[in-house]
N, C-alpha and C positions, 0 to 999 in steps of 0.2 A: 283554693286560696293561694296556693305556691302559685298556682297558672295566672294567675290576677296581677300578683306582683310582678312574675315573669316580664309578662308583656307592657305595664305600667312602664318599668326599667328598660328598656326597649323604646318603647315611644317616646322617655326622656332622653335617652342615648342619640336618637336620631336627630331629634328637636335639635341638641345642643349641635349635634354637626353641622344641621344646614343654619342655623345661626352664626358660627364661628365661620363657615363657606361666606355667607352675605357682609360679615365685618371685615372679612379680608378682599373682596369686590371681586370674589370668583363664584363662578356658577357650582352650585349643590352639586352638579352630576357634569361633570364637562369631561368630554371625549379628550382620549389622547393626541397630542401632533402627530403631523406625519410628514414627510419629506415632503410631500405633493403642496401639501398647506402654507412651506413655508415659499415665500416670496424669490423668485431665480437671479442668485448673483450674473451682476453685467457680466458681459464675458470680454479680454480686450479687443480694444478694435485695430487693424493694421494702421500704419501710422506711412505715408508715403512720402517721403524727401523728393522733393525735386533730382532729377538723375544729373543731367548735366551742369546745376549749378556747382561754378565753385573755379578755382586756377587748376591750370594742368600744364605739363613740360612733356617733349617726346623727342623722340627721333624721328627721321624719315630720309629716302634714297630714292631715287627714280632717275627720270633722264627727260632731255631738252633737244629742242628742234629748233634750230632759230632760220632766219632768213637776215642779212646784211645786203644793203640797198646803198652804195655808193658812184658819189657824183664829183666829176674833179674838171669845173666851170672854167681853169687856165689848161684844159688840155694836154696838160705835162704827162700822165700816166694814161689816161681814159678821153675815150671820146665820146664815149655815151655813159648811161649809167649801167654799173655790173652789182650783180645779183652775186652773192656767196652765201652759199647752205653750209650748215651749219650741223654738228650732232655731237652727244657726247651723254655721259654718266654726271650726277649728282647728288650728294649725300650731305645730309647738316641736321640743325635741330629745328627744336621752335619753341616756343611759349605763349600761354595766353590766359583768359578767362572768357568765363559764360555767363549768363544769368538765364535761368526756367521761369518763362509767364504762363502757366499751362502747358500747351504743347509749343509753343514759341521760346523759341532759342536765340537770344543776342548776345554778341563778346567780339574780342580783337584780336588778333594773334601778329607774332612777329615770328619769322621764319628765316635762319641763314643759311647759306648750302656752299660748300665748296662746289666748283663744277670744273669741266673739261668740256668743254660744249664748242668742238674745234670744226673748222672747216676752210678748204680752198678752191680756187678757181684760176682757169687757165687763163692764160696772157691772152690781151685782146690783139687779134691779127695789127699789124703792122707797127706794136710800140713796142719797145726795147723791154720786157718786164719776163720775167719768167714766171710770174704769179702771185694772189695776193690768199690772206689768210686773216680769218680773225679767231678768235679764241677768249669766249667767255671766262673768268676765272672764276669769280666770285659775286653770288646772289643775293640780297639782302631784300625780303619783302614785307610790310606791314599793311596789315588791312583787319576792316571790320567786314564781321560777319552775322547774318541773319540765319536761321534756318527752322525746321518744323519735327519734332521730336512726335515719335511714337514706339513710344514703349523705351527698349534697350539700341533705338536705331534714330537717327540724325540724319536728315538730309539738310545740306547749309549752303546759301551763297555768299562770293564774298568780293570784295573791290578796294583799291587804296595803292600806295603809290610802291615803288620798284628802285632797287639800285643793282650796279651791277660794277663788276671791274673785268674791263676785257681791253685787249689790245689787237691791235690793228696791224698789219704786214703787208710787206710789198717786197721783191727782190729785183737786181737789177743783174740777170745773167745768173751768173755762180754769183756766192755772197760776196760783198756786202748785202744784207736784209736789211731793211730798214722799219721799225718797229715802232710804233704811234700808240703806247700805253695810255689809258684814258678811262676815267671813270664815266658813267651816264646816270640820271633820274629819269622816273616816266610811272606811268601810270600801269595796272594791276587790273585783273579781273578773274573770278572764277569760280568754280561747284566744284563738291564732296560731295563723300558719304562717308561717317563713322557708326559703330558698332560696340556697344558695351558688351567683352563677353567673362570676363572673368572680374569680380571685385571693383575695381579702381580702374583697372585697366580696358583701353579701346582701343582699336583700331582703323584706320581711315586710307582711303583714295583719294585724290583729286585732282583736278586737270586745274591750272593756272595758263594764262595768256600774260605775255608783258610788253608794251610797245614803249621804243625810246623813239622819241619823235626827231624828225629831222634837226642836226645841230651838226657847226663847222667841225673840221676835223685834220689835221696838219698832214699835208704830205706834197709830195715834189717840193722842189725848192722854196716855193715860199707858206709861212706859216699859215695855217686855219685856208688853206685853198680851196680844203674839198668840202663836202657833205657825207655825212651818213647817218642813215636812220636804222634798225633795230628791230623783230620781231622776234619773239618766244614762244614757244610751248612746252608747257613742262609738266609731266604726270612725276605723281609720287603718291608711295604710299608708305604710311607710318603708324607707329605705337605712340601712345601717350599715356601719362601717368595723370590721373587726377586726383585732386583732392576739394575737399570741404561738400560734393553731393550727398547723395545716395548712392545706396549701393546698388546695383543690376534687378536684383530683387527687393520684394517689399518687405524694407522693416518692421519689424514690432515690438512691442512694451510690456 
């Protein structure tokens, strides 16, 4: 009879569990969780900035090659036209901006350069001249630029116009010299390469062209007699500082 009730107490015991199991909307016998069951948090995703967008400032130094092409139509100095080369060191800054379309790269830059970009040439057989000389001083150039980004590297071209301040020489014997100070504008053309390699900072080459196109130019006795035109070449390479991109590497969150 003990065994009766035993078991009775038992099967009431059980009843009331899975009863109270079903009013609270869990299963009678439910397995424990396990890590595998529960659902995998996202994990973040890298997030990429554009690298080249954004403004940047730098420096740069290189050197200049020019050719001077003068013409002097009253015969006072020249009777043909005389060729003066041209060489010298360059150093200045720049600034500018960029904007990233994918791998396409647009923006403007303005570049100034002290220079010394000097050269002379001998007297022409039978005129009283002991020699003439020009000397670049001062470089001023703005241009836009296109180019195509892969990865931390930038290849760009770029075009737009040109100033410069140089002066013009001529001597007659031992001095007096006679010196024809004069500004020029002209046009611009040229290709890079820069290099993200540390943070913010790049580094860059590039070869620029600049032609001043023919315009008068004062010498022998009477004013604006002569002619001369102007050509450049000028490699340089520089540091720049950027900001508002990305950085070399991919960011994350």
């Amino acid at each position: 009879m003990t065994t009766s009730i035993a078991r009775s107490l038992s099967r009431r015991l059980a009843c009331a569990a899975v009863t109270a199991a079903a009013a609270a909307g869990l299963p009678a016998f439910a397995p424990s969780a396990s890590a595998a069951d529960m659902p995998a948090q996202a994990r973040p995703q890298p997030v990429v900035k554009p690298l080249w967008t954004g403004f940047y400032f730098g420096v740069h130094g290189g050197g200049g090659w020019a050719s001077t092409h003068v013409s002097d139509p009253s015969l006072q100095i020249l009777s043909q036209i005389a060729r003066i080369d041209a060489s010298g060191p360059l150093a200045g800054g720049q600034i500018g901006a960029n904007w990233q379309f994918g791998n396409i790269v647009v923006g403007g830059e303005i570049d100034v350069s002290w220079a010394s970009v000097r050269g002379t040439r001998s007297p022409e057989p039978g005129f009283p001249f002991s020699g003439f000389e020009t000397n670049f001083r001062a470089l001023a150039i703005g241009t836009g630029r296109v180019g195509y980004a892969a990865g931390s590297w930038l290849g760009y071209a770029k075009a737009g116009i040109a100033w410069a301040d140089l002066e013009f020489s001529y001597r007659v014997g031992n001095p007096p010299t006679f010196g024809v100070p004069h500004t020029r504008t002209g046009v611009t053309a040229g290709a890079g390469v820069e290099v993200a390699f540390w943070r913010n900072l790049s580094a860059k080459v590039e070869y620029n062209f600049v032609y001043f196109g023919d315009n008068s130019i004062a010498i022998g006795s009477n004013r604006d007699s002569g002619n001369a035109d102007h050509m450049l070449h000028l490699l340089k390479a520089g540091l720049n500082m950027r900001f508002g991109g990305g950085d070399y590497v991919v960011a994350r969150y």
